[in-house]
Backbone bond lengths (Angstrom), bond angles and torsions (degrees), N, CA, C in turn:
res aa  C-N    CA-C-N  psi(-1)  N-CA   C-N-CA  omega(-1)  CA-C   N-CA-C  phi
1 X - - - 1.444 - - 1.532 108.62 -
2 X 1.215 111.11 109.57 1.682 117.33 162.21 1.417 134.84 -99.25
3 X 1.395 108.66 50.03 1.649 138.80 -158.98 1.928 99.13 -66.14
4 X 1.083 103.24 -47.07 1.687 121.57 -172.18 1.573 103.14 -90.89
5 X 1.454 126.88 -23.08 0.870 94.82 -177.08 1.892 98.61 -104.14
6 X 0.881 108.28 -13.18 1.779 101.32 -172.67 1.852 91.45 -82.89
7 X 1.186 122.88 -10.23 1.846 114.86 178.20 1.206 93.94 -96.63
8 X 1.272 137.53 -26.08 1.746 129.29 167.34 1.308 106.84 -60.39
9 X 1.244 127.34 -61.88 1.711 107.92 -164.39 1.178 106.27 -100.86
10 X 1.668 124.18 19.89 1.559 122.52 152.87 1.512 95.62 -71.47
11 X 0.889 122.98 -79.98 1.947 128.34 175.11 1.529 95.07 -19.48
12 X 1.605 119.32 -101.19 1.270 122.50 -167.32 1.842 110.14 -20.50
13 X 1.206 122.00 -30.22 1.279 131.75 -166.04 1.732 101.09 -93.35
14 X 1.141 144.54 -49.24 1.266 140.92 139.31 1.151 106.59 -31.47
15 X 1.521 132.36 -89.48 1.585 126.04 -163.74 1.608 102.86 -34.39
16 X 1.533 120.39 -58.32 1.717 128.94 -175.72 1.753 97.48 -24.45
17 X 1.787 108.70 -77.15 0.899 103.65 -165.54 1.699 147.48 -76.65
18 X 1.895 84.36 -10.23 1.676 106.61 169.94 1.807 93.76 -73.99
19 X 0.809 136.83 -34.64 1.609 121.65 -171.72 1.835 103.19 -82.34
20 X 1.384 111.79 -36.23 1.424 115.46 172.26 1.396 103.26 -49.60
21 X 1.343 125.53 -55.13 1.999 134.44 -155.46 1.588 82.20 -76.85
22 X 1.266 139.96 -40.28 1.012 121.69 173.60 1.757 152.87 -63.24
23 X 1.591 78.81 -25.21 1.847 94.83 154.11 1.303 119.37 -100.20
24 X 1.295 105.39 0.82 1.860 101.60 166.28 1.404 116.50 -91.31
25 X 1.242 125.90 2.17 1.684 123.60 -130.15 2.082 59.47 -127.49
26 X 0.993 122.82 -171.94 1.630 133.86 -143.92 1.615 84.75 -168.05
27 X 1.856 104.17 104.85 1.895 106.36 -172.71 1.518 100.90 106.72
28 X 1.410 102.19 168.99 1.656 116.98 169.44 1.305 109.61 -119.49
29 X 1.623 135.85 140.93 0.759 119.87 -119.47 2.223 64.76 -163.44
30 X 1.410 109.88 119.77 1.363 98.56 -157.27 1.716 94.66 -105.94
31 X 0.965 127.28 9.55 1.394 119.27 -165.68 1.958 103.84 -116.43
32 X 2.019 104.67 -16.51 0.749 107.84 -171.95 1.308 118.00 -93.05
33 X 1.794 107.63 -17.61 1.372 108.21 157.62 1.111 127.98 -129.73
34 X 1.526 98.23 52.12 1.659 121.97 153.91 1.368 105.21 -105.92
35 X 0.961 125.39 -0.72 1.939 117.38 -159.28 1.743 80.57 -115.21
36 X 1.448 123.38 -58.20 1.321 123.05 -176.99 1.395 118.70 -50.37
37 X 1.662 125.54 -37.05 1.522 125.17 162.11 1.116 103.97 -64.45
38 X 1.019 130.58 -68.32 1.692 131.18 -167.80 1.906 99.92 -36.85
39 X 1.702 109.95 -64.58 1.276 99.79 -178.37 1.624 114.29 -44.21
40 X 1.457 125.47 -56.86 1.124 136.65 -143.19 1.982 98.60 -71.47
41 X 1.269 115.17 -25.22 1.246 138.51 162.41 1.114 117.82 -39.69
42 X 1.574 94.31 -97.92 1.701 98.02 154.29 1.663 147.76 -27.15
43 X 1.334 81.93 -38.50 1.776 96.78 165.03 1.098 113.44 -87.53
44 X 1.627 139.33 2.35 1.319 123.56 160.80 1.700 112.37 -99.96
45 X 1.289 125.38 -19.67 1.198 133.33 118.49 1.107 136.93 8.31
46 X 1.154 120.75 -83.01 1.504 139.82 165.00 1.768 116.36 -54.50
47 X 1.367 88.92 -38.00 1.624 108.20 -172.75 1.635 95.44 -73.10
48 X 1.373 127.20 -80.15 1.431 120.74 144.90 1.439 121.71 1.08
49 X 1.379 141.21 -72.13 1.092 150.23 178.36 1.895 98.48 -55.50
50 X 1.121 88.17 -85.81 2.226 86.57 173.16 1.155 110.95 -20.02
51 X 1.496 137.61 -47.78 1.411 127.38 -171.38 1.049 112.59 -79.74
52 X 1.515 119.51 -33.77 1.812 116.71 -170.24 1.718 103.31 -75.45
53 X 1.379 116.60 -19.73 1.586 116.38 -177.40 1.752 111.51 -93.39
54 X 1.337 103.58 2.20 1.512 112.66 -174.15 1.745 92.17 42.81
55 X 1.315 116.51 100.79 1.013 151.65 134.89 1.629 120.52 -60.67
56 X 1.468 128.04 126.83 1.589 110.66 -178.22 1.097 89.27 -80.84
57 X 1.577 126.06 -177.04 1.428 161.67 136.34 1.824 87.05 114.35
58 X 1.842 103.27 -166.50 1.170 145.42 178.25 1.616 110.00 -91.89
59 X 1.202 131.61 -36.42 1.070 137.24 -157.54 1.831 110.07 -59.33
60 X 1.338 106.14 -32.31 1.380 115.15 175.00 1.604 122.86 -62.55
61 X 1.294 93.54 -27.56 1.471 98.98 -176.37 1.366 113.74 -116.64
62 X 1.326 119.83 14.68 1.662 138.90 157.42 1.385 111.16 -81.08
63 X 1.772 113.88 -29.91 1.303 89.57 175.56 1.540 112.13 -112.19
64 X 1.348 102.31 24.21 2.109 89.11 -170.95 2.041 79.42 -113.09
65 X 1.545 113.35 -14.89 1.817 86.46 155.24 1.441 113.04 -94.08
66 X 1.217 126.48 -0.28 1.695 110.16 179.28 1.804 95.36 -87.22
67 X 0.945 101.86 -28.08 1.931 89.92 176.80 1.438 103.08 -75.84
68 X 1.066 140.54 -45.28 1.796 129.38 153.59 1.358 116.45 -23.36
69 X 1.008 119.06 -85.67 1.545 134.21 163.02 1.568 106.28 -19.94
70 X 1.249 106.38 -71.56 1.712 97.00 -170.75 1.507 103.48 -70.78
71 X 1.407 139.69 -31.48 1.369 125.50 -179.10 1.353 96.25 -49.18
72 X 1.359 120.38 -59.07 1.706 128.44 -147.86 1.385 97.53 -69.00
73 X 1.615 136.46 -40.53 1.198 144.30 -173.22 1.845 103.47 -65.08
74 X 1.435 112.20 -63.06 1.522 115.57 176.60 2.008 96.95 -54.12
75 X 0.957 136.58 -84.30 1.588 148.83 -175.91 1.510 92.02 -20.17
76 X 1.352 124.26 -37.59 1.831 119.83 -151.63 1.836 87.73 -81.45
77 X 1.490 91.90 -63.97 1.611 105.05 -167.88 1.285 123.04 -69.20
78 X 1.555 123.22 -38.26 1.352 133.31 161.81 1.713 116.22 -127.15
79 X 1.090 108.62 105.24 1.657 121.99 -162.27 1.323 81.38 -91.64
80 X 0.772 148.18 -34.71 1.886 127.86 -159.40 1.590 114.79 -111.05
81 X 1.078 112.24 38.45 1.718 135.70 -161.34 1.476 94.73 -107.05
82 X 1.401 114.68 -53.98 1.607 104.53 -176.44 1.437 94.96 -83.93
83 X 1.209 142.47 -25.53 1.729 117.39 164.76 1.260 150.78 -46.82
84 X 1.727 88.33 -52.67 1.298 119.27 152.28 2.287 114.76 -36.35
85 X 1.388 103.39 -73.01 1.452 101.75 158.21 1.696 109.26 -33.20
86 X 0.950 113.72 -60.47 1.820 99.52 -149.94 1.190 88.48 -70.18
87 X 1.510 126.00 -32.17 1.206 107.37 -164.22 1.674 110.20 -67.19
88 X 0.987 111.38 -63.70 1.471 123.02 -176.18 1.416 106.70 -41.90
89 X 1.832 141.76 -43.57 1.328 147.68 149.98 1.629 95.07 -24.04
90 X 1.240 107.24 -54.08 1.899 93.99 -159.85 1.405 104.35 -95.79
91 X 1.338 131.55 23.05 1.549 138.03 160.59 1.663 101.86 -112.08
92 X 1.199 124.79 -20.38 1.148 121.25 161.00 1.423 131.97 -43.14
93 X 1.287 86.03 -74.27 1.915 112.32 164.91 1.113 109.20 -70.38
């Protein structure tokens, strides 16, 4: 059963493209990359969870490095993207 790992890189695969619609979209757009961290979160999570249950295949560990990759890719090109989030989290509350 690969329950955790095929719902991990369904997420990781949402977050991908909610942060993609977000540099296409013209503005910042705060709900769209709050929902895409949260997914991308969650999907490392899950990915996490898949390994501790020994899960068969590769798929588990395709998506806890594609969420590496995209942190380091968003951080390279827009470093103040996850600030922006916390910040807005703590004007929320």
């Amino acid at each position: 059963m690969k329950k955790f790992s095929v719902l991990s890189i369904a997420l990781i695969f949402i977050g991908l493209i909610l942060i993609g619609l977000n540099w296409i979209i013209d503005g910042y757009f705060e709900m769209i990359v709050l929902i895409s961290f949260i997914s991308l979160l969650v999907g490392v999570v899950l990915s996490f969870i898949a390994i501790a249950k020994k899960e068969k295949g590769t798929l588990k560990f395709i998506s806890l490095i594609s969420f590496f990759l995209m942190m380091f890719v968003v951080t390279w090109f827009e470093p103040f993207q996850l600030l922006r989030i916390i910040t807005w989290l703590k004007n929320v509350s």
